[in-house]
N, C-alpha and C positions, 0 to 999 in steps of 0.2 A: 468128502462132501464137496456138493459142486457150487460154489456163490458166484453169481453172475449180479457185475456194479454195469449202470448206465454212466456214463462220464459223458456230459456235454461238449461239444467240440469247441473248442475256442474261436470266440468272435471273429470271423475273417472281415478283410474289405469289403468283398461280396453281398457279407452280410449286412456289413455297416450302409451298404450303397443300398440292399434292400428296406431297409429301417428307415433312410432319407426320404426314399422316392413313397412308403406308403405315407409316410408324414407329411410331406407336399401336397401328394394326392389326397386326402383326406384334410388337409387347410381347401385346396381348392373347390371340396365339394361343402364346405362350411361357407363360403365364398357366392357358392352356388346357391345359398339356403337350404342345402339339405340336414339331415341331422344323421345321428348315428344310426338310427333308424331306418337303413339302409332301404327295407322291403319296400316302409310304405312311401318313399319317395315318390312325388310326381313327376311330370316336365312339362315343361310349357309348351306351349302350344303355340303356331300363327296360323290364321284363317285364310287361306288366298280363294276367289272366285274365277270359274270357266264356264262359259257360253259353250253351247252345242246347239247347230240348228237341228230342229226338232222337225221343219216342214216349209220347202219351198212352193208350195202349192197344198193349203187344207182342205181346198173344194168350196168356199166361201170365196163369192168376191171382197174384191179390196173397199175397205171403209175407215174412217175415225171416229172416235166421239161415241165408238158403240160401249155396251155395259158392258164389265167383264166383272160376273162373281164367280165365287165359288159355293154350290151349295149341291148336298148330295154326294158328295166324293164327284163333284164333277165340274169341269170350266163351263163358265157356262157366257156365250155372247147374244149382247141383245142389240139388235139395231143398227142404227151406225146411220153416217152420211157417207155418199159416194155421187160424184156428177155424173159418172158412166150413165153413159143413157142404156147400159143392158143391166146397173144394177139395180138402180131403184127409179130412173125415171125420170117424169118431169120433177115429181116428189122429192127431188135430194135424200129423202131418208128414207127407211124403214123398219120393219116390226118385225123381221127374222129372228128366230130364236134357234142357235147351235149348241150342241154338247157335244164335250169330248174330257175321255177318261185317261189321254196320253199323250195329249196335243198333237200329234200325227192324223187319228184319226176324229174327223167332223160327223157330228149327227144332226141333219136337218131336222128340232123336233116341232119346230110353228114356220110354216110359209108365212114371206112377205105378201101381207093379202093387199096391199097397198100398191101392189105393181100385177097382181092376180085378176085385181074386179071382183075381190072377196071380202074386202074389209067389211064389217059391223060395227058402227061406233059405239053400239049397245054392248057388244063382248069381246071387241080388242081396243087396245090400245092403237093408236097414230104413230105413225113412222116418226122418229127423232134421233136426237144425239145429243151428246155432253148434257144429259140429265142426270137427276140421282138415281143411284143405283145401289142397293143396299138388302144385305140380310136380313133377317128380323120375325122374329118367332115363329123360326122355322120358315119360313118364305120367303121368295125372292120379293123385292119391292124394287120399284119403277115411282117415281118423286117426283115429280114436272117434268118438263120437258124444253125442247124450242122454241122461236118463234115463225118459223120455215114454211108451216104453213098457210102464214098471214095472220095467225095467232099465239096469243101464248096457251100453253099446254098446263092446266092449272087444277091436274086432274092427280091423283093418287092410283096406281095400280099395284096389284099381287097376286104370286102362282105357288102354288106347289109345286108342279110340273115342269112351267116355260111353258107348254101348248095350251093350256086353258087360264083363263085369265081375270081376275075380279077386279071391276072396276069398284076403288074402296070409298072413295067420296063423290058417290056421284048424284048426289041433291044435295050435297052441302059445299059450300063454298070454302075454299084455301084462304086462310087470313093473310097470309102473307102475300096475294095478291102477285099482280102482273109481271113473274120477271123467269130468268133464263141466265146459264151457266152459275148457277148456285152452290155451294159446298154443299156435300150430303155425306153424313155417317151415320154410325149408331156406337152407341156409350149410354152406360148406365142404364138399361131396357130401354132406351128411347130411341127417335129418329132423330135426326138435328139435322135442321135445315139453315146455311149460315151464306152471307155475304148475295152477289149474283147483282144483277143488272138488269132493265129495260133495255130493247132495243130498237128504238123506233122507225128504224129502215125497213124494219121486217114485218113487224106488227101494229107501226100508228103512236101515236101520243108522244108525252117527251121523253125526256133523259133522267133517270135516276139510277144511282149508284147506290149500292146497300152492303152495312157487316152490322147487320139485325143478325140474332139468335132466336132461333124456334126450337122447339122441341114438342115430340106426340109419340104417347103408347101404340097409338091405334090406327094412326092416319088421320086420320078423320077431324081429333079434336086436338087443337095446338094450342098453345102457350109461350106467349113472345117472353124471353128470359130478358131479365133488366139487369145490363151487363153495368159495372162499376169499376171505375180506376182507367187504367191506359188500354185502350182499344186499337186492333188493327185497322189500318184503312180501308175502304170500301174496296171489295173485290170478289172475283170469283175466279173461273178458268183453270180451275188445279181437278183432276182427272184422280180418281182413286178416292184413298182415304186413308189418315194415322191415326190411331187410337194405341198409345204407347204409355207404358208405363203407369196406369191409369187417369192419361191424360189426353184429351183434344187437339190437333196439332194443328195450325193454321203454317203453310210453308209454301211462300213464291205466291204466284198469282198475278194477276191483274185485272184490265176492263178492255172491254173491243169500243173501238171507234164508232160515230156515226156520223150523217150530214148534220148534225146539231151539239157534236163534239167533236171534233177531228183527233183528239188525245186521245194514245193508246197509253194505258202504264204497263208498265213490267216491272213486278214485285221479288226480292230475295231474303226478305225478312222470314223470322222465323217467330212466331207463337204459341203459346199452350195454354189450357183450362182444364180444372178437376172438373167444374161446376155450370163453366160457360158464362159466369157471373164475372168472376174475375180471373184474368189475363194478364199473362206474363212474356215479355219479348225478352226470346236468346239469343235474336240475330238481329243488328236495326237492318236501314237500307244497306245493301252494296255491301254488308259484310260476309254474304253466306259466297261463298268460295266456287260454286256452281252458276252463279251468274244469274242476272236479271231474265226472267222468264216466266210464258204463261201457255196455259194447254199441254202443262208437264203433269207427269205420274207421280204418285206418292204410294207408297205400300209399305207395310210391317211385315220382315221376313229377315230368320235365322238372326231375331230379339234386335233390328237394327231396322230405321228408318229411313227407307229409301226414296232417293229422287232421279227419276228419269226421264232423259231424251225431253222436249218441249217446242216451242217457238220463244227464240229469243229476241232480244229487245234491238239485236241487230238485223233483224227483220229475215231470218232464217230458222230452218228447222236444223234440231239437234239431236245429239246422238249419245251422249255423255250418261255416266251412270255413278251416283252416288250414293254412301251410307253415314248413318252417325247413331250413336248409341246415348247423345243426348240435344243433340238439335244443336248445337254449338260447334263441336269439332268435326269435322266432313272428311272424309277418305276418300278417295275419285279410284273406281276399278279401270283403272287403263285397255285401252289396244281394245275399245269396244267394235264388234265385228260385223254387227247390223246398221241399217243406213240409217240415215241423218232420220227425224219423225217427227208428230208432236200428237197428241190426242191418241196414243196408240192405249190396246187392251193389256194390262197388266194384271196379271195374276201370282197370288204365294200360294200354293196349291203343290202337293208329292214329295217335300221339302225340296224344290227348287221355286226360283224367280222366273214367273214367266215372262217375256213379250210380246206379243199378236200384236201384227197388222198397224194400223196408223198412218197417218194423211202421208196420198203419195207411193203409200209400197204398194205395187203393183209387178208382177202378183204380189197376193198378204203373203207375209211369210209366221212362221212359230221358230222362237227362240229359248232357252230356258240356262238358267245360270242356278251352280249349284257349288254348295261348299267344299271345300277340300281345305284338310288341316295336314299342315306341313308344321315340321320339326322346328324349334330355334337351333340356330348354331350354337350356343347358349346350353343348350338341353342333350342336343348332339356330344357336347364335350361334356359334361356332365354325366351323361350315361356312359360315354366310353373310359370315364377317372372313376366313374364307380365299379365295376366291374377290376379294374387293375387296382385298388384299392382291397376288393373283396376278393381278388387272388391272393395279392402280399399279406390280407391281413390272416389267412389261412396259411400259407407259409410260416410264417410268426410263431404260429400257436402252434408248429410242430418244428421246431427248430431241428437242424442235421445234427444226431443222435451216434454214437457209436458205441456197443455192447462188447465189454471182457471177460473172462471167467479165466478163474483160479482154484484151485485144489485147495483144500481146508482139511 
């Protein structure tokens, strides 16, 4: 009869050295936060941002202060100012409306009828810039306007399209009255019209400064909110719009000068509202890390509150690009690639960050910044102790084995 014994081989050094190093390695992935639970291990993650120019020339002249939404799966620019006497004129502004599905390419979908000898004040709008500009049940919307014309623009408009255009209060009069560079978003179904100024160099009468809250369904019919507690100071000049977190973001700002104020402010404070009622500052003065500034972008993209480029309070345009995930802590994206701006078109549109155009770039150019998530080193050594971990700890579980047989 044949009996065949297994006899274990005797512990070597080898072995002893294999049994150290998976003990090590597996303290170092305990170290890690991982658990035995090898599979469902995560790794962390870091977030780095890269610009890619999108388009040195989109076939639009150069302007600031124009709209930029997004609605329809598409960018969409409305207006803008420009002195070129070939873009808009004596007029400084106009009423062109562009789309584009890849920022490359521009679709003319409304002539500037304002440089044409086509306008109708019965069915477009007036050439302007750094007005409100906002989404809103399903429509584009256009919210005041300038005072460039020698007037203020105290008019509500709305498209479906961009090319056709309803003027939405037009026998009824804006409560909020005479004024230019105003915040404008939308939260909570409504429109919210906040802060903004007179400008009596351009349009007449005096000086007033305002951070009154409006809000309307419809355009039409407003509702002045009666704000309570600590309020931000009168301003406007902030380009875009945040609505984070479910909350109203007021970030930077200021007022433009006239002959009956020579004071310009530049604002770097940071606020927020659920309700517009009551306000809460994250940032006083001189503490947001990005600097005193106004005719800067604000936009919500890839869950992070961004601030770009502006006119700063050292009487220059800027180039700078920041984010923060609660109005408080600031990240600055380095070695930004496009020139110095302030009033430029800002779109989160494709999951990237757009840029378009802005006082000065001539030609306009398109820019777009887009995520990329890079490994921790952290994560890097942790994947690679896991794997020699789940070598040796397979090794283990079949220890070097040697087989005898003897005769019976």
């Amino acid at each position: 009869m044949l009996v065949t014994n297994t006899v274990s081989q005797p512990i070597s050094g080898l072995h002893v050295l294999r049994i150290w190093v998976w003990a090590w390695a597996w303290s170092v992935l305990l170290a890690c936060g991982s658990t035995l639970a090898i599979s469902n291990q995560t790794h962390a993650a870091s977030t780095q941002y890269q610009w890619q120019l999108v388009s040195d020339d989109p076939g639009f002249h150069w302007r600031d202060g124009a709209g930029a939404l997004v609605y329809q799966d598409q960018m969409w620019l409305l207006g803008g100012w420009s002195p070129s006497p070939n873009t808009y004129g004596s007029q400084l502004t106009g009423n062109d409306a562009w789309s584009s599905t890849n920022g490359a390419d521009w679709t003319l979908v409304k002539p500037n009828t304002f440089i044409n000898g086509t306008y109708n004040s019965e069915t477009d709008w007036e050439g302007r810039h750094t007005a409100g500009y906002v989404v809103h049940d399903d429509k584009m919307w256009i919210v005041g306007g300038d005072p460039l014309q020698g007037h203020y623009q105290n008019d509500v408009w709305n498209s479906t399209d961009g090319a056709n255009w309803t003027h939405v209060n037009k026998n009824t009069a804006l409560p909020w009255g005479d004024r230019a560079l105003h915040h404008t978003l939308v939260h909570d179904g409504k429109i919210w019209v906040m802060g903004g100024q007179t400008m009596p160099d351009f349009a007449g009468g005096g000086v007033n400064y305002y951070n009154d809250v409006w809000n309307s369904t419809d355009g039409v019919n407003w509702t002045q909110v009666q704000t309570e507690g600590a309020m931000w100071e009168p301003r406007g000049m902030i380009g875009g719009s945040v609505v984070h977190n479910g909350r109203m973001w007021i970030i930077g700002g200021g007022t433009y000068n006239s002959s009956l104020d020579a004071t310009r402010t530049f604002r770097n404070d940071v606020w927020s509202s659920a309700d517009g009622i009551h306000w809460t500052q994250h940032l006083d003065h001189n503490e947001g890390p990005w600097g005193r500034r106004q005719y800067h972008d604000v936009v919500v993209f890839d869950g992070q509150m961004w601030v770009l480029e502006g006119f700063g309070n050292a009487g220059i345009n800027l180039n700078d690009v920041w984010f923060s995930a609660d109005g408080e802590n600031w990240t600055e994206v380095t070695d930004t690639p496009w020139g110095a701006r302030h009033a430029a078109s800002v779109y989160a549109f494709d999951d990237a960050l757009w840029m378009v155009a802005g006082n000065n770039v001539v030609p306009p150019d398109v820019w777009k910044l887009t995520a990329v998530s890079i490994p921790e080193p952290t994560s890097i050594l942790c994947l690679t102790i896991t794997t020699l971990a789940l070598s040796h700890r397979r090794s283990l579980r079949h220890p070097i084995q040697y087989r005898t047989s003897r005769s019976q």
